[in-house]
C-alpha positions as semicolon CSV with decimal commas, in nm:
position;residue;x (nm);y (nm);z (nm)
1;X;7,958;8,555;9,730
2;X;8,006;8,916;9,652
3;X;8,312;9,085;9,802
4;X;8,128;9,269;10,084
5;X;8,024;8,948;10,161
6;X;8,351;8,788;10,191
7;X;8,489;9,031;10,404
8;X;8,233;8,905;10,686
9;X;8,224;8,493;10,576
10;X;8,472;8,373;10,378
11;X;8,781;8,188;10,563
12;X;8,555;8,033;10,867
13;X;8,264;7,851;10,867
14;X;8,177;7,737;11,193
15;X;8,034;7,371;11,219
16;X;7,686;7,312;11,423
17;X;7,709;7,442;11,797
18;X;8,092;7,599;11,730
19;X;8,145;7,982;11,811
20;X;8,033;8,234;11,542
21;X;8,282;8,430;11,579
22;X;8,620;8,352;11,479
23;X;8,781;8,181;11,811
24;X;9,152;8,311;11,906
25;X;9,327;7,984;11,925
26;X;9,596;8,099;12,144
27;X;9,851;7,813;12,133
28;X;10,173;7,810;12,023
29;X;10,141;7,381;12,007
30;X;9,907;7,080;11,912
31;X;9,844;6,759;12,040
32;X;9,823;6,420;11,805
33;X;9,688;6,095;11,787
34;X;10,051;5,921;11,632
35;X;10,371;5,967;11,582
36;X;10,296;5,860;11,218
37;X;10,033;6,145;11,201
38;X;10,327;6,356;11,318
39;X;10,582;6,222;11,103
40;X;10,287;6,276;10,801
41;X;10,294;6,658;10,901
42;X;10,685;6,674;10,870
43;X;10,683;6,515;10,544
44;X;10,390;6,745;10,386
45;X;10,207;6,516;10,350
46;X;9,917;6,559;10,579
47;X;9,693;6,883;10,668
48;X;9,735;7,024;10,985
49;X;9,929;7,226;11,234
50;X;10,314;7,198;11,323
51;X;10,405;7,483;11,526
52;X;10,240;7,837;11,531
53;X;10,578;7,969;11,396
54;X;10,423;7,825;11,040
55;X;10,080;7,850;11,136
56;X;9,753;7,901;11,345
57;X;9,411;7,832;11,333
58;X;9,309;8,138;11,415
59;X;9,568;8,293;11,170
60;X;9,508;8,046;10,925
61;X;9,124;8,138;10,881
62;X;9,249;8,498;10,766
63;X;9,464;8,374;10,527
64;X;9,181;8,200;10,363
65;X;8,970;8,530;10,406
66;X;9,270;8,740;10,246
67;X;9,294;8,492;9,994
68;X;8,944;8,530;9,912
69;X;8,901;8,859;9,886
70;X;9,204;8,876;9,668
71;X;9,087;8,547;9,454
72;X;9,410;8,385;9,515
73;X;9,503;7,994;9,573
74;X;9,645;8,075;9,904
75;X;9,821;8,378;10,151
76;X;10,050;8,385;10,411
77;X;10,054;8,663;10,672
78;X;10,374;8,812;10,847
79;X;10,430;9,003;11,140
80;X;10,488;9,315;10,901
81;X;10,464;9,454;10,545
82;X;10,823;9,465;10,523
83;X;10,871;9,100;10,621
84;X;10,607;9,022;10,355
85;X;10,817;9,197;10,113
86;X;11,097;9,037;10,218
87;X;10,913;8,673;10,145
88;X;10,759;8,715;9,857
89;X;11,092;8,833;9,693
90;X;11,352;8,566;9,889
91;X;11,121;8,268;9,750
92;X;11,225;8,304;9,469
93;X;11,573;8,477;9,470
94;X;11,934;8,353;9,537
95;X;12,233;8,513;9,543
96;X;12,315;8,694;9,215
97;X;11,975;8,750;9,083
98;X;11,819;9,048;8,974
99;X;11,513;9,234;9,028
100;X;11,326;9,525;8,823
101;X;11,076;9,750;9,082
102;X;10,923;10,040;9,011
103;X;11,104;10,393;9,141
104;X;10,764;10,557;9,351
105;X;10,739;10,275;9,594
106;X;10,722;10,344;9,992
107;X;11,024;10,416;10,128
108;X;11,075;10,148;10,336
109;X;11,077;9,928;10,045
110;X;11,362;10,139;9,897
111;X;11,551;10,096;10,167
112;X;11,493;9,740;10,191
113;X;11,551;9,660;9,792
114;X;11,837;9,890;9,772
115;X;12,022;9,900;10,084
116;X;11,932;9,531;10,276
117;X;11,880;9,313;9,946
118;X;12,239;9,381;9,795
119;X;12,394;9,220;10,120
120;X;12,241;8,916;9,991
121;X;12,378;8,939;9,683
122;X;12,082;9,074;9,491
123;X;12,043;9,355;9,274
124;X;11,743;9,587;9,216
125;X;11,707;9,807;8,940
126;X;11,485;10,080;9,028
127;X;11,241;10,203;8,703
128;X;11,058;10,524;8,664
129;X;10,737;10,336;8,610
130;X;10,567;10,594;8,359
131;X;10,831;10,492;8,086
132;X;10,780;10,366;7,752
133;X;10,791;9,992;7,762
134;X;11,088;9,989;7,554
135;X;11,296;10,166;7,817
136;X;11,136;9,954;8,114
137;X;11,234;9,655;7,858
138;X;11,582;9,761;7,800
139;X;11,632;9,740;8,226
140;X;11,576;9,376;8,227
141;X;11,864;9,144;8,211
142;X;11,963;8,733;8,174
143;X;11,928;8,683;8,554
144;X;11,632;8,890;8,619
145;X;11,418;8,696;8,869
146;X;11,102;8,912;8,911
147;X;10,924;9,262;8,858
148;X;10,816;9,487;9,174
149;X;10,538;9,753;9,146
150;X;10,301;9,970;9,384
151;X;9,940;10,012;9,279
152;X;9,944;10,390;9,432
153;X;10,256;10,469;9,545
154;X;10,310;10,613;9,927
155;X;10,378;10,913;9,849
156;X;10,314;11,003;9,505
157;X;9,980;10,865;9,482
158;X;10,099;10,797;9,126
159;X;9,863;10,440;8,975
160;X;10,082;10,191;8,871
161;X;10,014;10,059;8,460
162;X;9,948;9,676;8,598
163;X;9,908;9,543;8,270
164;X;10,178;9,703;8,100
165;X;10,439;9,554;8,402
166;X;10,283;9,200;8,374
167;X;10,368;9,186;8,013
168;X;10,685;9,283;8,044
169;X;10,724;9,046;8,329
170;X;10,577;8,755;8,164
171;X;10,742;8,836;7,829
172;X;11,082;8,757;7,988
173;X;10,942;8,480;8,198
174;X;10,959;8,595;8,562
175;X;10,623;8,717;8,788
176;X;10,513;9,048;8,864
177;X;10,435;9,106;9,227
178;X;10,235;9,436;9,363
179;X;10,152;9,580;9,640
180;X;9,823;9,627;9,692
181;X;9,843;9,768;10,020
182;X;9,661;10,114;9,923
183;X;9,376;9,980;9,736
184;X;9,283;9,677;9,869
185;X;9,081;9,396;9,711
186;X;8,808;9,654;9,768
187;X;8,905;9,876;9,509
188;X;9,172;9,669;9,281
189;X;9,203;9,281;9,222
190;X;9,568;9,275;9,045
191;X;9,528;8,923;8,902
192;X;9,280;9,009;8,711
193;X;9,526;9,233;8,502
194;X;9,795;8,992;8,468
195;X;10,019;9,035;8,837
196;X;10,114;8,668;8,997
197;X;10,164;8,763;9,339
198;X;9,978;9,054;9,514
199;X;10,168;9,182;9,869
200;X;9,995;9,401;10,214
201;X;10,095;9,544;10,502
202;X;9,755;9,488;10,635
203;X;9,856;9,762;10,919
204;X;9,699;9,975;10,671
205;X;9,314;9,975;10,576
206;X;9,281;9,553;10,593
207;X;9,339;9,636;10,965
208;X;9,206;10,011;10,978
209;X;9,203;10,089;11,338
210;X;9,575;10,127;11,426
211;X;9,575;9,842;11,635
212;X;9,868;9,550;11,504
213;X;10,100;9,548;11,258
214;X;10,123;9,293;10,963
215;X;10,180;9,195;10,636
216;X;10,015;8,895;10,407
217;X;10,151;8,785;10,049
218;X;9,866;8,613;9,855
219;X;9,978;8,368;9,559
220;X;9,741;8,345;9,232
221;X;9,864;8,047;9,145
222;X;9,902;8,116;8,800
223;X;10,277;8,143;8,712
224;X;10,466;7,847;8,564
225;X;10,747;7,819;8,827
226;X;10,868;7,501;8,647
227;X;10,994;7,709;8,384
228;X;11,316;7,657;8,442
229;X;11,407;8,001;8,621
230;X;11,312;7,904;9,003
231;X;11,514;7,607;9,126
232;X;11,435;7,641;9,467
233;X;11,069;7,588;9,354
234;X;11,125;7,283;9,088
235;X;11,402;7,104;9,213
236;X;11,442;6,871;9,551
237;X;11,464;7,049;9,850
238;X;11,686;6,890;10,067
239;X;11,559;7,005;10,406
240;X;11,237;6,807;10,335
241;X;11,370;6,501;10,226
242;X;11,398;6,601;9,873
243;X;11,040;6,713;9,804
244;X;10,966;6,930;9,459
245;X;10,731;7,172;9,536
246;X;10,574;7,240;9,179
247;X;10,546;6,866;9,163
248;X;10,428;6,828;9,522
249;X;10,192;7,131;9,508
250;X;10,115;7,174;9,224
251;X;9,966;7,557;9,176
252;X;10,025;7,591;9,515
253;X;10,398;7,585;9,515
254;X;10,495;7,871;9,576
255;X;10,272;8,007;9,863
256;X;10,358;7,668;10,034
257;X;10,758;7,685;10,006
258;X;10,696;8,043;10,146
259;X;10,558;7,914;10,454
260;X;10,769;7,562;10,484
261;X;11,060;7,686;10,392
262;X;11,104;8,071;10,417
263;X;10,866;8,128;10,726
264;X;10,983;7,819;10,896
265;X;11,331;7,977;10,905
266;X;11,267;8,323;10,954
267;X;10,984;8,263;11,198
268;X;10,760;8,617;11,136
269;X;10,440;8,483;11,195
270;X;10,174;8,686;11,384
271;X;10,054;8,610;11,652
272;X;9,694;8,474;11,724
273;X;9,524;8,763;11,847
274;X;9,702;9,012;11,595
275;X;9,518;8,759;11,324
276;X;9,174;8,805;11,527
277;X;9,223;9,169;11,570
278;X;9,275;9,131;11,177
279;X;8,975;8,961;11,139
280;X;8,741;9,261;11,312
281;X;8,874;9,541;11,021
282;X;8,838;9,336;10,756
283;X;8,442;9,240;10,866
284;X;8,405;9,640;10,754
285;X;8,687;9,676;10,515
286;X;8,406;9,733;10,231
287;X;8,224;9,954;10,425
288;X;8,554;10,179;10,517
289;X;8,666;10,204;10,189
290;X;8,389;10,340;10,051
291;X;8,375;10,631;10,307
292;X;8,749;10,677;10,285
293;X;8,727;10,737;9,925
294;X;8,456;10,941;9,895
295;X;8,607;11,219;10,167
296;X;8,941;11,169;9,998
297;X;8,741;11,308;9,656
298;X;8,598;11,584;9,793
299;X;8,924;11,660;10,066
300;X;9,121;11,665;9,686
301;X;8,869;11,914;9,529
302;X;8,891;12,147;9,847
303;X;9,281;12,116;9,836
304;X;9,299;12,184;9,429
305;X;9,135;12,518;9,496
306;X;9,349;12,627;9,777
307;X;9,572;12,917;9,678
308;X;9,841;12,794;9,941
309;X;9,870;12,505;9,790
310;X;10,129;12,419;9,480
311;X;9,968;12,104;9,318
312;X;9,772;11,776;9,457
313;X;9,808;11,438;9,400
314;X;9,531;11,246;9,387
315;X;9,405;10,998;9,102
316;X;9,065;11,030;9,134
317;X;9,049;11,476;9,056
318;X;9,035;11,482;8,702
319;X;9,324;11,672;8,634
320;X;9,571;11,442;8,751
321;X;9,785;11,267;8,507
322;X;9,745;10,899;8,669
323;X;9,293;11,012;8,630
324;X;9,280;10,788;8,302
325;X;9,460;10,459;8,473
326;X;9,215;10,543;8,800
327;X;8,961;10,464;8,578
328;X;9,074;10,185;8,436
329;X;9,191;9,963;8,698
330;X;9,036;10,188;9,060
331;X;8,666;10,272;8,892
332;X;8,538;10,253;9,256
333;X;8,738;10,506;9,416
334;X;9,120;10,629;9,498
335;X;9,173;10,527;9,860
336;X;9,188;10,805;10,130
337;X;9,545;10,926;10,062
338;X;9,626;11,216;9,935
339;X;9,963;11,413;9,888
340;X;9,991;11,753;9,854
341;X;10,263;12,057;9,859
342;X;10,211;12,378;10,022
343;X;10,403;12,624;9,859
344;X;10,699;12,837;10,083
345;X;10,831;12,439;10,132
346;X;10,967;12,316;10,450
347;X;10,888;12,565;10,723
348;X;10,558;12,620;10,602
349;X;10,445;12,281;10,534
350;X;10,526;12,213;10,935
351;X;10,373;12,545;11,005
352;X;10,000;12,418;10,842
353;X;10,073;12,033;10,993
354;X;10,114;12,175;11,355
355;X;9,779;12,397;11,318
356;X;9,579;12,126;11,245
357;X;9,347;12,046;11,540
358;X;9,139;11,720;11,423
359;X;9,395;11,550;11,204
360;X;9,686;11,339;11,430
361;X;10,085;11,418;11,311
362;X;10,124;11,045;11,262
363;X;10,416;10,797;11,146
364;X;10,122;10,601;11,013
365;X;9,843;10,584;10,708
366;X;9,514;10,483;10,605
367;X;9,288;10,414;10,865
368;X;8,955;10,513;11,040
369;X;9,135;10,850;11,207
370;X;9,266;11,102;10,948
371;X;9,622;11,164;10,959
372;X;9,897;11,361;10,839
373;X;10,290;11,358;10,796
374;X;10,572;11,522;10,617
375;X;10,730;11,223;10,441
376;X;11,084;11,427;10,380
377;X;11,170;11,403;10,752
378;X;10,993;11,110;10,863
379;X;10,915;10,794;10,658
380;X;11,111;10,903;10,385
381;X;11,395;11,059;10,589
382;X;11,658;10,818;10,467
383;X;11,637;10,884;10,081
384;X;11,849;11,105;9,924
385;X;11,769;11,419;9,731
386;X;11,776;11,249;9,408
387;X;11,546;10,962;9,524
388;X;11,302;11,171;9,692
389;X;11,272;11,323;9,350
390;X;11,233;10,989;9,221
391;X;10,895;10,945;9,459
392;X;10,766;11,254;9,337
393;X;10,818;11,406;9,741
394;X;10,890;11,751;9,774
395;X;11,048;11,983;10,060
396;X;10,685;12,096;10,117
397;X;10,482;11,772;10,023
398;X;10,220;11,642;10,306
399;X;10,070;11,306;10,296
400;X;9,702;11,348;10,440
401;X;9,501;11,023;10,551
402;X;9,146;11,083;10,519
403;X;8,946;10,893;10,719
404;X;8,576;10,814;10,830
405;X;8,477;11,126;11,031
406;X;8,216;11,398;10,883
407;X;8,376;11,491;10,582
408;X;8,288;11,884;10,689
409;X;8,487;11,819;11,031
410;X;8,818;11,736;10,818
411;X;8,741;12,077;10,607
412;X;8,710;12,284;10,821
413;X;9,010;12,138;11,039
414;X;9,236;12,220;10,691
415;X;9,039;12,538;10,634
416;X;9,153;12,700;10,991
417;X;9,524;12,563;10,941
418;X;9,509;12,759;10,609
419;X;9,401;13,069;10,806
420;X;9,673;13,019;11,030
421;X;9,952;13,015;10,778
């Protein structure tokens, strides 16, 4: 199947006289035939479902979907981006290890890599991710565990090299993980250009309507974890009896620890209906996309040749530095996000955001309503000076969400905020 055809079939089939439409199976428990069957399920060693703190039908049939979509071996969704993030990275990390992620991430993640991630005892080295690979290179160290990037980063809107990270990555042995959350599947497949694991806070446009907030992590399956550098994936894990996961699970390892291990512990799991909610955006995710970008192109043009306006960032306008990797790895469009900085800063940057009549002042991004925020005293608000430099935000930068309305209605909703200013 083509993607836009995944996006409406792929993760459940129903069987003859079942519902076509993806049921909500909303249970938090399942009944069994044995205690054998049971004790089967506690050893991994039989298919089914435990507890829907570890998993769902309902949930379950999106992670196949996601998985899809993404042409993974297998995803696991959270209750959050973050808590994806937080995951992905902890399956593989222990205390003392190091990590290598690119500067222009969202700021969240900042906070979470810097700040929360050093109480564990592990250390992130942030990277301005435009650098020669020789300086990227000379970042890594002995007990670097893996490589962090953004496709387009949230603000910035700057495109991440893939390739050139999953080199690096791979040349000293560890994975590269991205967030794909911007693109989507739609627009960029990671794994195709060399990244192991590919995370989303499917809040954004998997979901598209505002209505839940999640995360999913989605596991290639191509990384040797049995290369020595990942105990907790290729040695006996003692809270399952012993059980080596790379020898258990083969490619599968390490989306299946996440889950076992990580997710029974932590317990983020989304709920049932959040999954099914899920389920409804990403029936149209192909179709969105498509409409998102295409205002987003011409929303940039208008923007570019606004007097008011300092500079734009957006991938797909020819004259941004980040065009030539836009091509190479988003040839189908740049998402609906763009940044851009009015010029007189601050004051006049909230001036133009509080005149706009169609767009909603949001704490939120890409989906079928467009949007707009001032990242310096919202989502970004924590970061210092230096590392809102380090994003590429400045005092007057505004993050606008384009979505699916008439692209003339979100003109002329900027061109009368212009007026007013």
């Amino acid at each position: 199947m083509k993607i836009e055809t995944k996006c409406l079939h792929a993760g459940y089939e129903p069987k003859n006289g079942e519902p076509r439409v993806l049921p909500i199976y909303q249970s938090t428990t399942y009944k069994y035939d044995s205690t054998d069957f049971v004790g089967q399920l506690f050893d991994l060693t039989a298919e089914g479902h435990m507890y829907s703190r570890i998993s769902n039908p309902t949930v379950d049939a999106v992670e196949k979907k996601i998985a899809a979509l993404e042409g993974g071996i297998g995803a696991l969704c959270t209750t959050s981006g973050q808590s994806a993030s937080f995951i992905a990275l902890m399956n593989l990390l222990e205390s003392g290890d190091h990590v290598i992620s690119s500067s222009t991430i969202y700021g969240g993640t900042v906070n979470l890599f810097a700040i929360t991630l050093k109480k564990f005892g592990i250390e992130v080295t942030f990277v301005d991710p435009d650098a020669q690979p020789a300086e990227i290179e000379a970042a890594f160290r002995p007990n670097t565990k893996a490589v962090f990037g953004e496709i387009m980063a949230n603000p910035a809107m700057n495109v991440l090299d893939i390739e050139k990270f999953a080199k690096l990555a791979h040349a000293h042995d560890v994975p590269l993980l991205i967030d794909n959350t911007f693109a989507t599947p739609i627009l960029c497949r990671p794994f195709a250009w060399g990244a192991d694991i590919v995370i989303h806070s499917t809040t954004k446009y998997m979901d598209g309507h505002a209505l839940q907030v999640g995360g999913v992590i989605v596991d290639s399956g191509n990384f040797p974890w049995d290369n020595g550098k990942f105990p907790g994936l290729s040695t006996p894990d003692e809270s399952y009896h012993g059980i080596v996961y790379t020898e258990s699970f083969g490619k599968a390892a390490y989306i299946t620890k996440a889950r076992v291990q990580l997710m029974r512990d932590l317990g983020c799991y989304p709920a049932a209906h959040s999954a099914f909610l899920l389920n409804l955006g990403l029936e149209t995710l192909a179709l969105r996309m498509e409409r998102h970008c295409a205002n987003a192109q011409k929303v940039a043009a208008y923007l570019e040749s606004q007097e008011a306006v300092e500079f734009v960032n957006y991938p797909g306008l020819k004259s941004s530095k980040y065009y030539t990797l836009a091509q190479k790895y988003l040839p189908n469009g740049c998402c609906g996000v763009i940044s851009f900085s009015i010029k007189g800063g601050r004051e006049r940057a909230a001036a133009f955001i509080d005149h706009l009549q169609l767009a909603s002042l949001e704490v939120h991004v890409a989906d079928i309503r467009t949007c707009v925020l001032h990242p310096a005293s919202s989502t970004h608000r924590q970061l210092s000076d230096e590392q809102l430099v380090n994003c590429g935000i400045t005092p007057g930068l505004i993050r606008l969400s384009c979505g699916i309305e008439n692209v003339e209605d979100i003109l002329d909703d900027l061109k009368q905020a212009f007026a007013q200013i």
